[in-house]
N, C-alpha and C positions, 0 to 999 in steps of 0.2 A: 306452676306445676311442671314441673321434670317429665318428660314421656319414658325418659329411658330406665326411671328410678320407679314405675309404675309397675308392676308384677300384671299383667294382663294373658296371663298363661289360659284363663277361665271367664268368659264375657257373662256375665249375669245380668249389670244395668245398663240404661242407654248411656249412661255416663264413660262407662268401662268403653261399651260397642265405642263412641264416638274418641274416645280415647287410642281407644286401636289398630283404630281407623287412621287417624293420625299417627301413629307410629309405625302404620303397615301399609298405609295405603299405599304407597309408589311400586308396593311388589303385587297389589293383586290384579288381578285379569277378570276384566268382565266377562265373560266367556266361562269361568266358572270360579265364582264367590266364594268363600269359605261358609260352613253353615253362620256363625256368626252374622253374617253381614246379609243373611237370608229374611229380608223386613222391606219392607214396602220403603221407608225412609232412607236406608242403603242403596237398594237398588236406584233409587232418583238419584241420591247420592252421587253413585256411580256415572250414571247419564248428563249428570249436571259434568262432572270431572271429564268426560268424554268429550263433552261439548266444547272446553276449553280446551281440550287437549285436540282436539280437529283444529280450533281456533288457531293455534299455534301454530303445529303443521301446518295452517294454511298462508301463515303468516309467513312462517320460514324461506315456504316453496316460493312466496312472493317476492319476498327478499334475497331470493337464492337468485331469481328473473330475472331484476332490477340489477343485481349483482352481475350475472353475465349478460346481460345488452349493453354493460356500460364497460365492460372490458371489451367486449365485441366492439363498441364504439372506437374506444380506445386502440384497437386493433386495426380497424379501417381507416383510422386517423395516419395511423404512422406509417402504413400500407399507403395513401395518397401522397405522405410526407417523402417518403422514398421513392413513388414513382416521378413525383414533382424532382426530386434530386437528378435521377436516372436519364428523366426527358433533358433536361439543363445539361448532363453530362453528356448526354448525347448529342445537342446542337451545339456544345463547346465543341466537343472533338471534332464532328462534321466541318467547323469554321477552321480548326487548325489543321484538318486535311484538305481544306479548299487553299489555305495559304501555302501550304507544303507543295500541294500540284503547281502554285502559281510561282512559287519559288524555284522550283525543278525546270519548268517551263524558263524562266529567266535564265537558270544556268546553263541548260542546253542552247539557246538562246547565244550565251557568251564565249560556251565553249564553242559552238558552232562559228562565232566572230573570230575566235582566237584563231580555229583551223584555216579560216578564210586568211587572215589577217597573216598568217604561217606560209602558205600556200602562197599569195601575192610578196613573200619577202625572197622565198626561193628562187 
C-alpha cells in the first residue's frame, strides 16, 4: 500500500486513523492531537512514540558525552605532548647556554692570555 496515493483527507475507520497516522505522524504534537487521533489507542500510540523518542534523545546526548570526553582526551593528550616537547626544549636550550657561558669563559680566558702574552712581548 502507497501512503501517499491514500486520500486520507476524512478518518472514518481505524484502518484510514492508523493510515494517517503513518503518513502524518512525524508532524503531530502531543500537546495537541488532531480530533482524529482523539481514541484511547492513539493517545498510547503517542506515549509509546514519545517513549522512544526520549529513548533517542537520550541516546544522542549519550553519544554527544562520549563524543566530547574523547576529544577532551584527545585534547589533554597533545596538550602533555607539547608540554613533554616544551620541557625538552627547554633543558636543550638551558645545556647550550651552559656551553656558550663555558665557551665565553674560555675565550676571555685566552683573550686575557693573548693581552698578558702582548704585554710581556713589549
Amino acid at each position: 500500500m502507497e501512503l501517499k496515493k491514500c486520500d486520507l483527507d476524512k478518518v472514518v475507520t481505524e484502518e484510514q486513523r492508523w493510515l494517517k497516522l503513518f503518513n502524518e505522524g512525524q508532524t503531530l504534537n502531543d500537546a495537541n492531537l488532531p480530533e482524529w487521533m482523539q481514541t484511547p489507542e492513539m493517545r498510547k500510540v503517542m506515549t509509546v512514540l514519545q517513549r522512544f523518542s526520549d529513548k533517542e534523545e537520550n541516546y544522542h546526548t549519550y553519544a554527544s558525552r562520549l563524543d566530547y570526553q574523547r576529544t577532551q582526551m584527545a585534547v589533554e593528550e597533545h596538550a602533555r605532548e607539547n608540554l613533554d616537547k616544551w620541557t625538552k626544549a627547554k633543558q636543550e636550550l638551558s645545556q647550550v647556554e651552559q656551553k656558550l657561558t663555558r665557551t665565553e669563559r674560555s675565550l676571555q680566558q685566552a683573550l686575557a692570555e693573548i693581552e698578558r702574552l702582548k704585554s710581556g712581548q713589549s
